[in-house]
C-alpha positions as CSV (number, residue, x, y, z in Angstrom):
1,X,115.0,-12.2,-167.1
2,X,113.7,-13.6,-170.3
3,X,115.5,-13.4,-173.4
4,X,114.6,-14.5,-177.2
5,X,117.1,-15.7,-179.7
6,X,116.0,-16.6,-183.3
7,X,117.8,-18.3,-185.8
8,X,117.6,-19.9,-189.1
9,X,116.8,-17.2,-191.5
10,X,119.1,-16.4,-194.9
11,X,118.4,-16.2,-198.7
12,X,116.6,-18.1,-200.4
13,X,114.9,-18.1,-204.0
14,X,111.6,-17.8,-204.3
15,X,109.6,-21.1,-203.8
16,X,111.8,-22.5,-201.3
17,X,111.6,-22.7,-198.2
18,X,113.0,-22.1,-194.1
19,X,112.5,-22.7,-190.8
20,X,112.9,-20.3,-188.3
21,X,113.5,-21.3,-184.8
22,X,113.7,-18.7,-181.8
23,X,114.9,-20.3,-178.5
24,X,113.6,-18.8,-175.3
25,X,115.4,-19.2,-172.0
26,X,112.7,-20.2,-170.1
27,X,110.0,-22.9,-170.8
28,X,107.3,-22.1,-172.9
29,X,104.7,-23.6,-170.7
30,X,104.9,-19.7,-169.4
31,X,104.2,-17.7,-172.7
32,X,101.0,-18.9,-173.8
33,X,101.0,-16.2,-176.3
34,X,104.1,-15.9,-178.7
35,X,104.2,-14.8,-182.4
36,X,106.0,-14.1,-185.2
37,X,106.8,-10.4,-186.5
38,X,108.4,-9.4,-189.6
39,X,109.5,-5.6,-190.6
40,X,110.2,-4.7,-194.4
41,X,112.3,-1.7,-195.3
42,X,110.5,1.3,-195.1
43,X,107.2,-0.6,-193.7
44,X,105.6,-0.9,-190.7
45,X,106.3,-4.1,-188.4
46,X,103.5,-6.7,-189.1
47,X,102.4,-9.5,-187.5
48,X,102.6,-12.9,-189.3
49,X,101.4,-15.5,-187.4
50,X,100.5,-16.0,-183.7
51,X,100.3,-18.7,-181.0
52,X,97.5,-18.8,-178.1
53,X,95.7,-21.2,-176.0
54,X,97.1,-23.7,-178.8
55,X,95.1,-21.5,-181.1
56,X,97.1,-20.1,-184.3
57,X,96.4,-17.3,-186.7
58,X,97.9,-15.7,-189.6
59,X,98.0,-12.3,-191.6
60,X,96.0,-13.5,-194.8
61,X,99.5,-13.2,-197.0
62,X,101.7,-16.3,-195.4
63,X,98.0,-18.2,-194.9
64,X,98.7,-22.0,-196.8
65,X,102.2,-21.1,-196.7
66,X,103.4,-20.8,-193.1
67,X,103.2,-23.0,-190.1
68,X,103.7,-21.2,-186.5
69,X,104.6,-24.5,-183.6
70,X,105.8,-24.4,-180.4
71,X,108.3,-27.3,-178.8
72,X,107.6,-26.2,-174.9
73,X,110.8,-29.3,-173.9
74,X,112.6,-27.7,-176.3
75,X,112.0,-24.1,-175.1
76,X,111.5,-23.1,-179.1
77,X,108.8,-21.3,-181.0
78,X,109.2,-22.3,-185.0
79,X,107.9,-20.8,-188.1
80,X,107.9,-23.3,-191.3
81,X,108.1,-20.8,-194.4
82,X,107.2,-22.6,-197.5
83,X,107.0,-20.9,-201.2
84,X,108.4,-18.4,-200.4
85,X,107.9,-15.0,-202.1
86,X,110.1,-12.2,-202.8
87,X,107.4,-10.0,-200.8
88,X,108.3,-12.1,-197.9
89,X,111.8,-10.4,-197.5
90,X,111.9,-9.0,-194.0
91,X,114.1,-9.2,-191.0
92,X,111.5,-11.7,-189.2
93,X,111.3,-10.7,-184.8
94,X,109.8,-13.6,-182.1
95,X,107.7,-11.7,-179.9
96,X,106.6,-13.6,-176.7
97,X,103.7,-12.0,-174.4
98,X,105.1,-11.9,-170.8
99,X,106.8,-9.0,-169.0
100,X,104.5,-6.5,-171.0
101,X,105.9,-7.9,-174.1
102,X,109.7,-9.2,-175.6
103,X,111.2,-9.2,-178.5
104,X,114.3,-11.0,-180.2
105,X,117.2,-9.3,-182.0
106,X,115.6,-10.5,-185.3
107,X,116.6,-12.4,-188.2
108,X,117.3,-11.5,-191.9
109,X,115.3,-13.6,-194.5
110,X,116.0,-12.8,-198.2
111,X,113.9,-14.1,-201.1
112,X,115.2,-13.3,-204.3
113,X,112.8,-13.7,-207.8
């Protein structure tokens, strides 16, 4: 079984920044593709940055901003939000590619103007 747990979201004012954390309970060395999801009130879930191969990727809107990493000893996919916006409010998911696809509980970021 394969679980996700992510942590480290909260409010914030806009410019600041957070890291997000999600802790897997297995060894990342298996999920060679993870990402980070977010999902705004009212919106569609989007994908905000990815992890493959090594290889990283982001939606156009957190590119310069955010910074996607993996810590495979650690067992914990990170995403470093910095200036953050208030458009950036959203209840942020870790998604990791195995199994046909899991997803965390999700946690809250809130960035006020």
């Amino acid at each position: 079984q394969v679980y996700l747990v992510e942590s480290g979201g909260g409010l914030v004012q806009a410019g600041g920044s957070l890291r997000l954390s999600c802790r897997a309970s297995l060894n990342l060395g298996r999920l060679n593709t993870m990402g980070w999801y977010r999902q705004a009130p009212g919106k569609q879930r989007e994908l905000v940055a990815r992890i493959s191969s090594g290889k990283t990727n982001y939606t156009d809107s957190v590119k310069g901003r955010f910074t996607i990493s993996k810590d495979n000893d650690a067992k914990r996919l990170y995403l470093q939000m910095n200036s953050l916006r208030p458009e950036d409010t959203a209840t942020y998911y870790c998604y990791a590619q195995i199994y046909g696809g899991v997803w965390g509980q999700g946690t809250q970021v809130t960035v006020s103007s």
